[in-house]
SERO-4910 file (N, C-alpha, C, O; in steps of 0.05 Angstrom, whole numbers):
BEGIN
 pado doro    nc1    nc2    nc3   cac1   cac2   cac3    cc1    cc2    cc3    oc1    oc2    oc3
  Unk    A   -215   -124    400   -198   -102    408   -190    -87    384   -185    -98    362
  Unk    A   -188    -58    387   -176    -42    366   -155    -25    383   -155    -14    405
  Unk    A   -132    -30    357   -117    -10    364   -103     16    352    -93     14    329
  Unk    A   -102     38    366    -85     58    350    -59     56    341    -38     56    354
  Unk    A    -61     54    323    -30     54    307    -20     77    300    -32     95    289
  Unk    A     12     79    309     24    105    298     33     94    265     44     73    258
  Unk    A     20    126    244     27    113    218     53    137    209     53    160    201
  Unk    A     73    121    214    103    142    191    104    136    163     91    120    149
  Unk    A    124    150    157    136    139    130    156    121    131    173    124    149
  Unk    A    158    103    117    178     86    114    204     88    109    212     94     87
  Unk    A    222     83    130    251     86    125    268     61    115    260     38    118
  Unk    A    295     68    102    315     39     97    315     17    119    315     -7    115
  Unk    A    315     31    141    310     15    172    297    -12    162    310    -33    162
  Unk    A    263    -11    153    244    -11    151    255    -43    130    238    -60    133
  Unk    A    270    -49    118    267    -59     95    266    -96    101    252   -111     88
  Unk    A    278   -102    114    283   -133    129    248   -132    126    238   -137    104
  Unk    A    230   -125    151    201   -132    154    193   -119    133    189   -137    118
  Unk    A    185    -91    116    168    -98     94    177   -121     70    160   -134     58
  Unk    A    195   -123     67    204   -152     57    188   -178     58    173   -188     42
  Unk    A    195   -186     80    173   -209    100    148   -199     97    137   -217     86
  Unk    A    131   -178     99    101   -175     88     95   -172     54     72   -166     48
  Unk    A    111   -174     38    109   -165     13    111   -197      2     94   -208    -12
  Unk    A    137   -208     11    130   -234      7    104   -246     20     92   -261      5
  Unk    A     93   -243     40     78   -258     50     46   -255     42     26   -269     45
  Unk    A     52   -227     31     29   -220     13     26   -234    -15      6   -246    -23
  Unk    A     46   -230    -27     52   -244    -52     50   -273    -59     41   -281    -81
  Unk    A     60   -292    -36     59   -316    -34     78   -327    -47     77   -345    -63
  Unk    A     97   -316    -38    126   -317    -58    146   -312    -40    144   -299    -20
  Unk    A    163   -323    -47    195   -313    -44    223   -297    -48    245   -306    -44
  Unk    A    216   -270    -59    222   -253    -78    242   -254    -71    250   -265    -51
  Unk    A    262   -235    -97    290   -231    -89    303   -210    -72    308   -186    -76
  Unk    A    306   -223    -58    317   -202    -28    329   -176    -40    317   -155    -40
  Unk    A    363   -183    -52    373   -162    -66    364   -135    -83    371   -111    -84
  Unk    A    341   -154   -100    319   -131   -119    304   -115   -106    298    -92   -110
  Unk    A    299   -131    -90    274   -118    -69    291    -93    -57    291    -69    -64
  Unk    A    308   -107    -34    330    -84    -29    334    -56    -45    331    -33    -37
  Unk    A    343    -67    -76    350    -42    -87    324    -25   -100    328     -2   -106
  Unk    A    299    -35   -105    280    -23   -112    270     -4    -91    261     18    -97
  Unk    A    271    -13    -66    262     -5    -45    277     23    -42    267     45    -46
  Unk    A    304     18    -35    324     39    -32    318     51    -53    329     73    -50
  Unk    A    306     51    -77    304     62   -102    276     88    -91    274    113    -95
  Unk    A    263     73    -81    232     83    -86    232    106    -67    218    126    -70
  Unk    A    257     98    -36    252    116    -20    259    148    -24    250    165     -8
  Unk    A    277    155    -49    283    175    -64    269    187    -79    275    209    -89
  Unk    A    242    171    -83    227    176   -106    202    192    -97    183    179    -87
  Unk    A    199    219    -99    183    235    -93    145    222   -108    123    223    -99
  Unk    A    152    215   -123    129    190   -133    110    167   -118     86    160   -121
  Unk    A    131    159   -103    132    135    -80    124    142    -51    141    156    -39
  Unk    A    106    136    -41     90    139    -11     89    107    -10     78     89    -23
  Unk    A    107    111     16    108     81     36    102     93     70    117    104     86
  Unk    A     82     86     71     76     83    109     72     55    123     59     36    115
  Unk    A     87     57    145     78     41    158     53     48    186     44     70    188
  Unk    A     46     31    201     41     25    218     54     17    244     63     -5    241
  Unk    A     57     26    265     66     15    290     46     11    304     23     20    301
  Unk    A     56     -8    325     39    -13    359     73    -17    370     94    -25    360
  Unk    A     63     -5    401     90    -13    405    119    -13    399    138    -26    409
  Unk    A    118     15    370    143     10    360    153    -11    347    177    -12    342
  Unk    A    134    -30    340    133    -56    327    119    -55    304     95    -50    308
  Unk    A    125    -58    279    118    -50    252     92    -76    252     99    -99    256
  Unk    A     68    -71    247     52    -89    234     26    -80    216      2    -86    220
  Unk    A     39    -63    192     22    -57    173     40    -49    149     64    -52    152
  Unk    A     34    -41    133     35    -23    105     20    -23     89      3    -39     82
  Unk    A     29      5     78     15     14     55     34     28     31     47     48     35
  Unk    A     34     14      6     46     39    -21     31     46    -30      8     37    -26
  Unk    A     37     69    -47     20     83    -63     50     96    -84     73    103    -76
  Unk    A     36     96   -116     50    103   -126     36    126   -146     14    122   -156
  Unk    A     52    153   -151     38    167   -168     36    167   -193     43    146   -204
  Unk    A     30    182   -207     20    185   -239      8    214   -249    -10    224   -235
  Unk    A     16    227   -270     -1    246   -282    -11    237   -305      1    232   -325
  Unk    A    -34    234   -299    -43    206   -327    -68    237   -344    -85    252   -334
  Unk    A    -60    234   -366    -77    248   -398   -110    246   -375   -119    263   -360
  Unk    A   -120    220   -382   -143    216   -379   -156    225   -352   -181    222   -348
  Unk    A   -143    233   -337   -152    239   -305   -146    271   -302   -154    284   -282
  Unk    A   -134    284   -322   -121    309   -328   -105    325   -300   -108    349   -292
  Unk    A    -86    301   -287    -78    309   -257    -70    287   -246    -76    263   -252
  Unk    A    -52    298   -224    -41    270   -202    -57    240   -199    -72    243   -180
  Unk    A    -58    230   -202    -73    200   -199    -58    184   -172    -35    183   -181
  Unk    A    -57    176   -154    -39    157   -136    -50    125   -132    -73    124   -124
  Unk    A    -38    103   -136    -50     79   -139    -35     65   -110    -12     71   -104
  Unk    A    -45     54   -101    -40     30    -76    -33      8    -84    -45     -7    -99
  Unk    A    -10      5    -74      2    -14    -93      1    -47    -76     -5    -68    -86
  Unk    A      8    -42    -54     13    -63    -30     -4    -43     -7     -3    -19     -3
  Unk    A    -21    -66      6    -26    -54     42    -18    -85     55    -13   -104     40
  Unk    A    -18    -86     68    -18   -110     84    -14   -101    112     -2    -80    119
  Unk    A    -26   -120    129    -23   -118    150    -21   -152    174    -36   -171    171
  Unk    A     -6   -150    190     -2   -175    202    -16   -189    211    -31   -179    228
  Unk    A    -19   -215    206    -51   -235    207    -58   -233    238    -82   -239    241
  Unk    A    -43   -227    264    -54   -218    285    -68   -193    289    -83   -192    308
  Unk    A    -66   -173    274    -75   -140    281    -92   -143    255    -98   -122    244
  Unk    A    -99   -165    245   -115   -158    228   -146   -163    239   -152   -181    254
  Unk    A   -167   -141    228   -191   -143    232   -194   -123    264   -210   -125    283
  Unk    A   -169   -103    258   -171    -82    286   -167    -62    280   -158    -47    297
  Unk    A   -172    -52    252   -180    -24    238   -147    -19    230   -141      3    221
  Unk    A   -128    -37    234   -101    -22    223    -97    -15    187    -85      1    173
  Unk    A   -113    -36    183   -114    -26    150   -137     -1    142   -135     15    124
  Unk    A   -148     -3    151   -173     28    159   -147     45    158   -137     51    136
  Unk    A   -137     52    176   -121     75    185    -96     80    171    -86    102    166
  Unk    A    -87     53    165    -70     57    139    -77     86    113    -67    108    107
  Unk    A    -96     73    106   -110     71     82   -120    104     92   -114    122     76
  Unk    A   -132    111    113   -141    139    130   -113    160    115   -111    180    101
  Unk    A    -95    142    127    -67    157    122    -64    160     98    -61    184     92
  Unk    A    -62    140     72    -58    156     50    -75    174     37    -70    191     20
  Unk    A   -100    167     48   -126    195     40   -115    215     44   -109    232     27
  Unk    A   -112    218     71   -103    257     76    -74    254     64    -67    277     67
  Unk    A    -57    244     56    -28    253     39    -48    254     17    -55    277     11
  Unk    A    -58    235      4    -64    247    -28    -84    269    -22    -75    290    -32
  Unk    A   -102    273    -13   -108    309     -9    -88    330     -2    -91    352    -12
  Unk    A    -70    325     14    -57    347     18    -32    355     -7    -19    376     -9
  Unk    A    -31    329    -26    -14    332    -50    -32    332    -74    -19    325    -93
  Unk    A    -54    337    -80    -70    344    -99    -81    321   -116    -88    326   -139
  Unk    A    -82    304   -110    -88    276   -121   -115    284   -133   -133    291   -118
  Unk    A   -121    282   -163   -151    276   -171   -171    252   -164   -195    254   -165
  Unk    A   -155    227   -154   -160    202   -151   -139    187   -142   -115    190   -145
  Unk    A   -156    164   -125   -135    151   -111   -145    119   -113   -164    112    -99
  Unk    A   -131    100   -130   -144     79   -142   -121     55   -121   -103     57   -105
  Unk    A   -139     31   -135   -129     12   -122   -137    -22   -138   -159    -27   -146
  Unk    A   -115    -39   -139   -125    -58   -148   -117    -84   -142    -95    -94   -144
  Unk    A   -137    -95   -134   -142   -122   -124   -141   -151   -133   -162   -160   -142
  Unk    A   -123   -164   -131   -126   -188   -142   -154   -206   -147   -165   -207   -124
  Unk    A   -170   -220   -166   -193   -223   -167   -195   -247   -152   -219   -254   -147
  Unk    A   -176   -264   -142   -181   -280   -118   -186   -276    -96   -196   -294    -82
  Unk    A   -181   -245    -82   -177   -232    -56   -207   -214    -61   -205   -190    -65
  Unk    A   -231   -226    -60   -253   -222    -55   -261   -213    -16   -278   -196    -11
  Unk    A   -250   -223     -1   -237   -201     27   -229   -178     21   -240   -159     32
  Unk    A   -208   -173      4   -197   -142     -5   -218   -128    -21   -224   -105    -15
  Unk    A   -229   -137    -38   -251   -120    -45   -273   -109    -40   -284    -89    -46
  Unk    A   -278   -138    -20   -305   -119      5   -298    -94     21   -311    -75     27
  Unk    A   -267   -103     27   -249    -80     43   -248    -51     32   -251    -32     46
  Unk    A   -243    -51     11   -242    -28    -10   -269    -14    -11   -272     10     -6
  Unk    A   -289    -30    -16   -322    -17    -22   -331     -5      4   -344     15      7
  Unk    A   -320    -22     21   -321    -15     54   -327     13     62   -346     25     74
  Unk    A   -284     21     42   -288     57     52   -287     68     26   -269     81     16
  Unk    A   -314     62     14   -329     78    -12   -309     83    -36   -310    103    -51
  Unk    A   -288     61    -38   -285     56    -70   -296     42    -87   -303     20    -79
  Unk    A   -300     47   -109   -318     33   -125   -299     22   -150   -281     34   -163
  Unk    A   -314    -15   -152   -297    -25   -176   -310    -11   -196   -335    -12   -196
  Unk    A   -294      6   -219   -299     17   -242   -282      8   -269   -285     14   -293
  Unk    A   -261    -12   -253   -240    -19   -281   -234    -47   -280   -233    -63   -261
  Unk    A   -230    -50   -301   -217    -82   -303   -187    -71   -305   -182    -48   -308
  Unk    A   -165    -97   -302   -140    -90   -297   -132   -122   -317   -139   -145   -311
  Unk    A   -116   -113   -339   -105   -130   -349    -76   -132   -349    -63   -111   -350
  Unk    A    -67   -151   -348    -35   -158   -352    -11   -179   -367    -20   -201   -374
  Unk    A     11   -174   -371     16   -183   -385     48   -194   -370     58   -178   -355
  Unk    A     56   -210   -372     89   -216   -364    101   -228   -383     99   -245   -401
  Unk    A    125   -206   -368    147   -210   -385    173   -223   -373    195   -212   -370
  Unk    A    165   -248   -366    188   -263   -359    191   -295   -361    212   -305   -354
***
């Protein structure tokens, strides 16, 4: 079965369940409070594209995207930061349409490119990606600081 999902933008409303998918993406337990205030942070941030997904008025997807005017791209860049979608509606095109959705926002906001990066364990996510004709072109290194 596939279903149409209505895709909005993400409101404060919104913050309890993307919470619960961000952890559950993560495999973690993050800090509620931080999360909270980054969130409430981001939703101000003309930089920051958060959509969700509905069925039913029942949230079971997301997607971020965060921007950039990066030297090397000479223009807007937007990166995907988180998608997830709920292990029942998964494999029914809601991350397709997600992902549909932030294409036409970064065209209609001038995006040169619209990147994305994948944990190298989540070999599912990257077939997903090549799927709708992104191509791995970068390695992604990191570093923590904690």
């Amino acid at each position: 079965m596939t279903f149409e999902a209505t895709i909005r933008p993400a409101d404060y409303q919104d913050v309890g369940t993307l919470y619960r998918f961000i952890c559950e993406l993560e495999e973690t337990q993050l800090n509620a409070v931080a999360f909270r205030a980054v969130f409430q942070r981001n939703l101000t941030d003309k930089r920051v594209h958060y959509l969700v997904a509905e069925i039913n008025e029942d949230i079971v997807g997301f997607i971020s995207c965060h921007v950039q005017y990066l030297l090397h791209h000479t223009g807007k860049v937007g990166e995907i930061q988180e998608l997830y979608v709920m292990p029942e509606y998964r494999n029914q095109q809601i991350g397709r349409q997600l992902v549909a959705a932030m294409e036409q926002l970064a065209e209609a906001h001038g995006f040169v490119n619209l990147e994305v990066t994948a944990n190298q364990k989540r070999t599912h996510t990257h077939r997903f990606y090549q799927q709708l004709t992104f191509r791995p072109s970068h390695f992604k290194f990191v570093k923590e600081f904690q």
